[in-house]
Residue frames as a rotation matrix with the C-alpha (Angstrom) as fourth column:
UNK 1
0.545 0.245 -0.802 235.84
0.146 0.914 0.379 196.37
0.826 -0.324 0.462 -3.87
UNK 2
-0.584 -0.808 0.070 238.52
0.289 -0.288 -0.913 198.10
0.758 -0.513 0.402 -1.46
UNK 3
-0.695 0.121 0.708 236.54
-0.471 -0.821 -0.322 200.45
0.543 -0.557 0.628 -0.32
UNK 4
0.031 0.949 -0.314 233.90
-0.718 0.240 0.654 198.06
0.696 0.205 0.688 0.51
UNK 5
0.498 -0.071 -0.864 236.11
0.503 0.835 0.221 196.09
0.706 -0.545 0.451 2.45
UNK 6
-0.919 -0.361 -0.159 237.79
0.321 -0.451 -0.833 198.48
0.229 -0.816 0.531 4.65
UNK 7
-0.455 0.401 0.795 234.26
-0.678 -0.735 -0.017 200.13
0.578 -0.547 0.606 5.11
UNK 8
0.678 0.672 -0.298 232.87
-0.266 0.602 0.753 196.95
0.685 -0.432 0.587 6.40
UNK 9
-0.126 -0.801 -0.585 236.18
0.548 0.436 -0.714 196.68
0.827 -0.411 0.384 8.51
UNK 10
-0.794 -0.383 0.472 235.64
0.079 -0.835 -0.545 199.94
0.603 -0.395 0.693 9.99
UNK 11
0.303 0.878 0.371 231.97
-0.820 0.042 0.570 199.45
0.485 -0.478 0.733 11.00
UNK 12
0.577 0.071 -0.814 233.00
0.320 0.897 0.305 195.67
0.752 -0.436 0.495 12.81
UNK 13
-0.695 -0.658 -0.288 235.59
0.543 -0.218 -0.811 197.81
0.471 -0.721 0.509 14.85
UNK 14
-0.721 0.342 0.602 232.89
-0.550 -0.812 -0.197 200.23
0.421 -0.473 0.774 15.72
UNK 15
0.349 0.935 0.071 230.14
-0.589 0.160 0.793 198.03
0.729 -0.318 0.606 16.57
UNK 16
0.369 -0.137 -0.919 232.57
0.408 0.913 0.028 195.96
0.835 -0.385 0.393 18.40
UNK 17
-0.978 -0.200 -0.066 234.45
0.199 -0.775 -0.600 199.08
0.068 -0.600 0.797 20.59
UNK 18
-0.452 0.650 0.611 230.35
-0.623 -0.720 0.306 199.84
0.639 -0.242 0.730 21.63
UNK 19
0.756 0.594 -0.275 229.36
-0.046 0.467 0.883 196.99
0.653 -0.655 0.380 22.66
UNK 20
-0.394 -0.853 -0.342 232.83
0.693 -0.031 -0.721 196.61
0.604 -0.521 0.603 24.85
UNK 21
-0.923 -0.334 0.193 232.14
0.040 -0.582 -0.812 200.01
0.384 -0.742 0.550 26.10
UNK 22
-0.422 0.821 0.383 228.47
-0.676 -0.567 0.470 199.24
0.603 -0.061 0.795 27.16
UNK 23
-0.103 -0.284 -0.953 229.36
0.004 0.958 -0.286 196.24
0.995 -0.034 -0.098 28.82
UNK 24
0.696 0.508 0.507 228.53
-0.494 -0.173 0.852 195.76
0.521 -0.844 0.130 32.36
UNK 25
-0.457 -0.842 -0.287 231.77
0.133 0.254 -0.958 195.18
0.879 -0.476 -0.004 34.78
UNK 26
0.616 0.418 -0.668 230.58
0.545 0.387 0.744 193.39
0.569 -0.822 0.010 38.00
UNK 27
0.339 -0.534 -0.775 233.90
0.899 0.427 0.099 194.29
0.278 -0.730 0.625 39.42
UNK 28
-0.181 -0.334 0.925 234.60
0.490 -0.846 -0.210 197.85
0.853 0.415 0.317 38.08
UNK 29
0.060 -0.149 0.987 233.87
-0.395 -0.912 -0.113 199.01
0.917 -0.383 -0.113 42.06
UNK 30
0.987 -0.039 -0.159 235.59
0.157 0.493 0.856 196.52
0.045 -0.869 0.492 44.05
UNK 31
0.679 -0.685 0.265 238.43
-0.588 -0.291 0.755 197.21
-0.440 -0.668 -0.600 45.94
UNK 32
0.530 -0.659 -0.534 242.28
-0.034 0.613 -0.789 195.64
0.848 0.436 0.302 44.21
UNK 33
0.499 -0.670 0.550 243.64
-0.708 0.052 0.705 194.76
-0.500 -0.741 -0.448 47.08
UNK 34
0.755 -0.633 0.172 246.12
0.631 0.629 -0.455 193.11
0.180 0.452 0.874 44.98
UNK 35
-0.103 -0.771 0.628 248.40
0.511 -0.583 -0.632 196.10
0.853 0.256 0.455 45.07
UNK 36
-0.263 0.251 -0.932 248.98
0.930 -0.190 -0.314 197.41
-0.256 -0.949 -0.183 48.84
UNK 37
-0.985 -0.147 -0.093 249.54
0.146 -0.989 0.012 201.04
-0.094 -0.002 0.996 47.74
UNK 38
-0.664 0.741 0.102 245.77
-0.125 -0.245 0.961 200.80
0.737 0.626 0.255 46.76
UNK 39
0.338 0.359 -0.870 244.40
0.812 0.356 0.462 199.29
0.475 -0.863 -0.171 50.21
UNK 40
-0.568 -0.766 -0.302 246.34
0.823 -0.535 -0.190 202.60
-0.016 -0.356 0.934 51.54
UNK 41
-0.814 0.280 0.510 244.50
0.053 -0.837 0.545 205.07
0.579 0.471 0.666 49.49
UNK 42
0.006 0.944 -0.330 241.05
0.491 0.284 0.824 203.30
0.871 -0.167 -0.462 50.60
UNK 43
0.107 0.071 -0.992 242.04
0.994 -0.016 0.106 203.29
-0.009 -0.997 -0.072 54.35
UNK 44
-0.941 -0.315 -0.122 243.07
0.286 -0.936 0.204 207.48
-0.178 0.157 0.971 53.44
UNK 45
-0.799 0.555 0.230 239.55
-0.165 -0.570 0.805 207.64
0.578 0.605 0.547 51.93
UNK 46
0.088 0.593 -0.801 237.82
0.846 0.380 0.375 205.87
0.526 -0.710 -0.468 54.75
UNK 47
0.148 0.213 -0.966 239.03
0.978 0.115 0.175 207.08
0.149 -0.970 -0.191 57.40
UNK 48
-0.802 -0.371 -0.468 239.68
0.348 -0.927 0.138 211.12
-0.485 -0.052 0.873 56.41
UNK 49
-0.916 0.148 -0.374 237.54
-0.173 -0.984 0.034 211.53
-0.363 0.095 0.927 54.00
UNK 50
-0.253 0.958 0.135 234.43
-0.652 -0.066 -0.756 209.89
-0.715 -0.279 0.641 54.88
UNK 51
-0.153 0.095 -0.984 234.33
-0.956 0.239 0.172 206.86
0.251 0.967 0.054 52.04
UNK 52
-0.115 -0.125 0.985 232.87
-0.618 0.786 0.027 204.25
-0.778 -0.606 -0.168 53.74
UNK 53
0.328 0.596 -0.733 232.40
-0.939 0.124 -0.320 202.58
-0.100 0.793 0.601 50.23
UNK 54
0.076 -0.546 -0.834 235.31
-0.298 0.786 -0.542 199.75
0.952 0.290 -0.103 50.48
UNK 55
0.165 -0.280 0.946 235.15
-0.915 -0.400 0.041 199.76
0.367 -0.872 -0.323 54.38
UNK 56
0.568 0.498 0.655 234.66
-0.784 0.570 0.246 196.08
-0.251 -0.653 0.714 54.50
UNK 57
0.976 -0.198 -0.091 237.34
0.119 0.831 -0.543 194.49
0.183 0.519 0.835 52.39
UNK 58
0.644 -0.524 0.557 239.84
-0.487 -0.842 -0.230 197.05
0.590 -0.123 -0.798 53.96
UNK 59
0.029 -0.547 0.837 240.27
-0.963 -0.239 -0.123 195.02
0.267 -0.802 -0.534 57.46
UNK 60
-0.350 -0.147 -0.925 241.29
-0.262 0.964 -0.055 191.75
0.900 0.223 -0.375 57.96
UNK 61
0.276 0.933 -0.231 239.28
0.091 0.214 0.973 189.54
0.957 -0.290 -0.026 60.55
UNK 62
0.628 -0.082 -0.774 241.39
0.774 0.163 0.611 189.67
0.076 -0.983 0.166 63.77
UNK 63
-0.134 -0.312 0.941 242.12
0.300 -0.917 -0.262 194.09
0.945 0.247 0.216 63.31
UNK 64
0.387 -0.026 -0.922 242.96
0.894 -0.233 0.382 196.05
-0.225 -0.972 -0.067 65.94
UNK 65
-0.091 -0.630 0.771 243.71
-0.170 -0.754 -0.635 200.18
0.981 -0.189 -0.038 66.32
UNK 66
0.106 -0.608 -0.787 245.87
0.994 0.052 0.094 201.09
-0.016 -0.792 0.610 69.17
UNK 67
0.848 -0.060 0.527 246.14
0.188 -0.896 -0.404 204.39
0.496 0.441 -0.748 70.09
UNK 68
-0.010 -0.737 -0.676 249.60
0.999 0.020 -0.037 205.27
0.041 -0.676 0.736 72.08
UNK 69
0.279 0.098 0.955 249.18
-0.145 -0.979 0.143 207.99
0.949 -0.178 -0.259 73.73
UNK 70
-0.848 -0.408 0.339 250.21
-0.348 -0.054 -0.936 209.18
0.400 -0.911 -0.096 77.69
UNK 71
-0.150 0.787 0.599 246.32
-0.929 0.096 -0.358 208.03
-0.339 -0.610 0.716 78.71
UNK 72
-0.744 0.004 0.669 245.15
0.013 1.000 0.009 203.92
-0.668 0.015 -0.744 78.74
UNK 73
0.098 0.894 -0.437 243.12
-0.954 -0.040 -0.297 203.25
-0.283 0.446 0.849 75.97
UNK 74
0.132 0.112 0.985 241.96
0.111 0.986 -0.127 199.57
-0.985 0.126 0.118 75.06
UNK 75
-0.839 -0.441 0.318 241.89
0.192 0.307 0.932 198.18
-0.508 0.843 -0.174 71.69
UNK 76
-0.202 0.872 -0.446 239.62
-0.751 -0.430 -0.500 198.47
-0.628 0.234 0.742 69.30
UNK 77
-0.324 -0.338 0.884 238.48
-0.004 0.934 0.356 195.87
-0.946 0.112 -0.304 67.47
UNK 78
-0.797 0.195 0.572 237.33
0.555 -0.138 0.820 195.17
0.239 0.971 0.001 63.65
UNK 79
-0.045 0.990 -0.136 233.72
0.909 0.097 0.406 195.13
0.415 -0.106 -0.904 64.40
UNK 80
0.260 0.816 -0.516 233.53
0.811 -0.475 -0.341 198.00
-0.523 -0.330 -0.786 66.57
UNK 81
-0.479 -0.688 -0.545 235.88
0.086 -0.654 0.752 200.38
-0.874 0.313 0.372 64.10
UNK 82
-0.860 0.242 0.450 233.85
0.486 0.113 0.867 199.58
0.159 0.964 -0.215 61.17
UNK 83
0.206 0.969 -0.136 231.24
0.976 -0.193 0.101 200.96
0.071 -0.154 -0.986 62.70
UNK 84
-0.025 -0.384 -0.923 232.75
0.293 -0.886 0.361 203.86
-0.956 -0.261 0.135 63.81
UNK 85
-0.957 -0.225 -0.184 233.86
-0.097 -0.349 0.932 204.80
-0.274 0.910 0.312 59.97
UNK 86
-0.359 0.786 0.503 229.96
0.902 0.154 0.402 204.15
0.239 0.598 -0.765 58.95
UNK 87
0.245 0.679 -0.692 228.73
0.892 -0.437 -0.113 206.57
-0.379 -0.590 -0.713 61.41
UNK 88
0.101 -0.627 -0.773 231.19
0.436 -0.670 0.601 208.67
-0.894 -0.398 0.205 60.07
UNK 89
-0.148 0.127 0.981 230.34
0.957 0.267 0.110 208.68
-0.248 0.955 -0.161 56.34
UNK 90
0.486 0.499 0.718 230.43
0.803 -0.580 -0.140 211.63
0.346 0.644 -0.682 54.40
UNK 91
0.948 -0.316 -0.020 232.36
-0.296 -0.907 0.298 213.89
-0.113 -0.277 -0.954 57.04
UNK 92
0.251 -0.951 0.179 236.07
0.483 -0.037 -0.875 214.86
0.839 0.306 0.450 55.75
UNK 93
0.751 -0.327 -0.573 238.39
0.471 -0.343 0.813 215.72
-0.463 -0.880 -0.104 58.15
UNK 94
0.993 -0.049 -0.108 240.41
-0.087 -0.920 -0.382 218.97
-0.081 0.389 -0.918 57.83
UNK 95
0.528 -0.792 0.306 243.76
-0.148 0.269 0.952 217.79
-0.836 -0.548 0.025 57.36
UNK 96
0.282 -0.584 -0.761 246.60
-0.934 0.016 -0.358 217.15
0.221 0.812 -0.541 54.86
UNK 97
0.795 -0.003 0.607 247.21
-0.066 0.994 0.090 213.34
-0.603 -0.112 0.790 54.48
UNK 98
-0.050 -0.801 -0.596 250.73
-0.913 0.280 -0.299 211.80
0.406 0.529 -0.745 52.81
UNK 99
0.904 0.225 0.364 251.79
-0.278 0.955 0.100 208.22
-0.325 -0.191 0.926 52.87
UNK 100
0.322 -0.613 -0.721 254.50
-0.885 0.076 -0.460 206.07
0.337 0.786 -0.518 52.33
UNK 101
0.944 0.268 -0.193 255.42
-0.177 0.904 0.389 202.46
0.279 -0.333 0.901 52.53
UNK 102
0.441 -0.801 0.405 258.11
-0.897 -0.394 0.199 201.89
0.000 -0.452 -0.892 55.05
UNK 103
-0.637 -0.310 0.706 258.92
-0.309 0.941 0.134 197.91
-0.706 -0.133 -0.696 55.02
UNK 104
0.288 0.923 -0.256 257.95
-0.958 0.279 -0.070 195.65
0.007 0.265 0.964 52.56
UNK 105
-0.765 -0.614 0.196 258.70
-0.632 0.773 -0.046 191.46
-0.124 -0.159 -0.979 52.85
UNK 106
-0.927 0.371 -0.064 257.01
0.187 0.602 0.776 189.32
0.326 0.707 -0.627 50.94
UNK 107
-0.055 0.959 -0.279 253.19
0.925 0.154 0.346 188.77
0.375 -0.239 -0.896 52.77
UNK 108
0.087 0.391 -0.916 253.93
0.989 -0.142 0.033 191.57
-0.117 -0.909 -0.399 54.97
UNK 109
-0.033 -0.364 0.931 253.87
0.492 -0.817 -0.302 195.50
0.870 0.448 0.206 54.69
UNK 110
-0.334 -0.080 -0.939 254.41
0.892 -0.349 -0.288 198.49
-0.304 -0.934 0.188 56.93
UNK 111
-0.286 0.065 0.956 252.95
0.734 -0.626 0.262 201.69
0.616 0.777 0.132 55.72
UNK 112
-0.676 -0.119 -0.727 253.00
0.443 -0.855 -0.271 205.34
-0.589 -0.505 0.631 57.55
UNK 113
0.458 0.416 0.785 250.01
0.618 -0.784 0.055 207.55
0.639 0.460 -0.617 56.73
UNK 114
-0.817 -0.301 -0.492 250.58
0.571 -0.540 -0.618 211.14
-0.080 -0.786 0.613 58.17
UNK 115
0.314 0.949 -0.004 247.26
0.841 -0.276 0.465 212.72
0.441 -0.150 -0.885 59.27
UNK 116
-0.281 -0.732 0.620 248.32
0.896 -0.431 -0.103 216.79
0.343 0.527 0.778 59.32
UNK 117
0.483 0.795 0.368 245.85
0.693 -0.603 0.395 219.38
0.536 0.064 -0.842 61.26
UNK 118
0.281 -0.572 0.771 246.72
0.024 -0.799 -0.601 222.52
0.960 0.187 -0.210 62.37
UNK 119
0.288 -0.378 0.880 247.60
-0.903 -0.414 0.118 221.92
0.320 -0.828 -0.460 65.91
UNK 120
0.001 -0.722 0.692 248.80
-0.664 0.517 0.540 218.44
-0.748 -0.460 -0.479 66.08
UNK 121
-0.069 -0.330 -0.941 249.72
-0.985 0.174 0.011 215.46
0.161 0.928 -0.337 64.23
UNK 122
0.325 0.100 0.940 248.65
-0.558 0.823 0.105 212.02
-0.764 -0.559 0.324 63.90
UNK 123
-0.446 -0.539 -0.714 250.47
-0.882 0.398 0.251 209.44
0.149 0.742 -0.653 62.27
UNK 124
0.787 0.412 0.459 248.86
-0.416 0.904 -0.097 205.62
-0.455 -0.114 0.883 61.58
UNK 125
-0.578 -0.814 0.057 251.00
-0.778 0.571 0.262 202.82
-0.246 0.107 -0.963 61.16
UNK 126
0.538 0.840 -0.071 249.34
-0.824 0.507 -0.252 199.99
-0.176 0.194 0.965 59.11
UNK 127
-0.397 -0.869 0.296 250.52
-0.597 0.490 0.636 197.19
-0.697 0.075 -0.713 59.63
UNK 128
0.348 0.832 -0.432 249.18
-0.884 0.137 -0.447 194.38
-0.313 0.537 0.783 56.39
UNK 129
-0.559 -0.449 0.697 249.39
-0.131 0.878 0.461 191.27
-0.819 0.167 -0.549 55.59
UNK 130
-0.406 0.373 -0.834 248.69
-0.910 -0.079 0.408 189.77
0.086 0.924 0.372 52.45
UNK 131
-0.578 0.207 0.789 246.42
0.135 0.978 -0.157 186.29
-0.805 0.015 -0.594 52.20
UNK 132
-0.672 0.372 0.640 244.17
0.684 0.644 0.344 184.70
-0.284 0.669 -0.687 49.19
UNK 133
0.220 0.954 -0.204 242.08
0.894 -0.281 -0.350 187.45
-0.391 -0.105 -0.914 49.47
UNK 134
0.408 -0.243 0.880 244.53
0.656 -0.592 -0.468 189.89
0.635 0.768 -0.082 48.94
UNK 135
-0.880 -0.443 0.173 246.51
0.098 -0.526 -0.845 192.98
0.465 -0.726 0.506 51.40
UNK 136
0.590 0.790 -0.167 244.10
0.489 -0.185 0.852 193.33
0.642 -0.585 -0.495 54.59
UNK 137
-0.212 -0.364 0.907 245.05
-0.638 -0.652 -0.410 196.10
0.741 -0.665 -0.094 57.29
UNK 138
0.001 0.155 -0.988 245.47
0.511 0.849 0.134 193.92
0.859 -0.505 -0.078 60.59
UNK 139
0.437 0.150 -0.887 246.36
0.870 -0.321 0.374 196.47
-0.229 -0.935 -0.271 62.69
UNK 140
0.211 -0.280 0.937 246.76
0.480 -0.805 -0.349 200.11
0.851 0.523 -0.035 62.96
UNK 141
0.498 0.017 -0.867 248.60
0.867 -0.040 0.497 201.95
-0.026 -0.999 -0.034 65.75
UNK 142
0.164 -0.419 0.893 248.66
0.615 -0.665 -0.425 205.61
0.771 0.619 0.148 65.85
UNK 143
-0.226 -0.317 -0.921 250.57
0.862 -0.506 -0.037 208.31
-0.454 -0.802 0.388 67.72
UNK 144
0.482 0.875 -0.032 249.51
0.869 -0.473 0.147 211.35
0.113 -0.099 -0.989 68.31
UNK 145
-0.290 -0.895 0.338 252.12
0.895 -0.379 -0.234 214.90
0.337 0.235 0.912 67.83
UNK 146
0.437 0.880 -0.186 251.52
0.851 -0.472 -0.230 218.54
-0.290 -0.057 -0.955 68.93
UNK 147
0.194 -0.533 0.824 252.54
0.864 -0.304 -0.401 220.92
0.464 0.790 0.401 67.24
């Protein structure tokens, strides 16, 4: 009568751990922008190595890159940067990439990517806020190094 009841234990764990793992997760490939360090990676996988997959939950609505360099360049806004990264799908850029988050205060974050190629360096500064929606990049302003 034991054995009978552990084997009918053991099959209800198994039929229950299959159907679990055959289960269909709506969410299983949206973006957590709950956790900045993860909104980081994305913007790393966007914008280096061609992943336009999260490109839209990345940038809050009133984004902006700056570039600061010695020559005038305007802003960019959301709308026309998202594009830019579509067009750009699929091509990696040759570069070593590192991060780290320099400020954090409550809503707000600061985070340094460094963008590595063999004759100069660019660095983005992201700057993020956090609302209902989760961490959105608002604005990114990067300088430019030669090496």
């Amino acid at each position: 009568m034991k054995n009978l009841v552990k084997t009918f234990a053991i099959a209800g764990l198994l039929f229950a751990s299959s159907v679990t793992a055959f289960a269909v997760d709506k969410d299983k490939d949206k973006l957590n922008t709950a956790v900045v360090e993860n909104v980081v990676d994305a913007y790393i996988n966007t914008t280096v190595k061609g992943n336009v997959e999260h490109v839209d939950d990345l940038f809050g609505k009133d984004f902006t890159q700056k570039f600061n360099t010695e020559y005038k360049q305007a802003p960019i806004a959301r709308a026309s940067y998202i594009k830019q990264l579509k067009i750009q799908k699929g091509i990696t850029f040759n570069c070593d990439t590192d991060y780290q988050v320099v400020e954090t205060a409550g809503k707000y974050t600061l985070a340094k990517v460094s963008l590595n190629f063999s004759n100069f360096k660019r660095t983005d500064y992201l700057t993020m806020i956090q609302d209902q929606d989760g961490w959105k990049i608002t604005e990114v302003n990067s300088v430019y190094e030669q090496k």
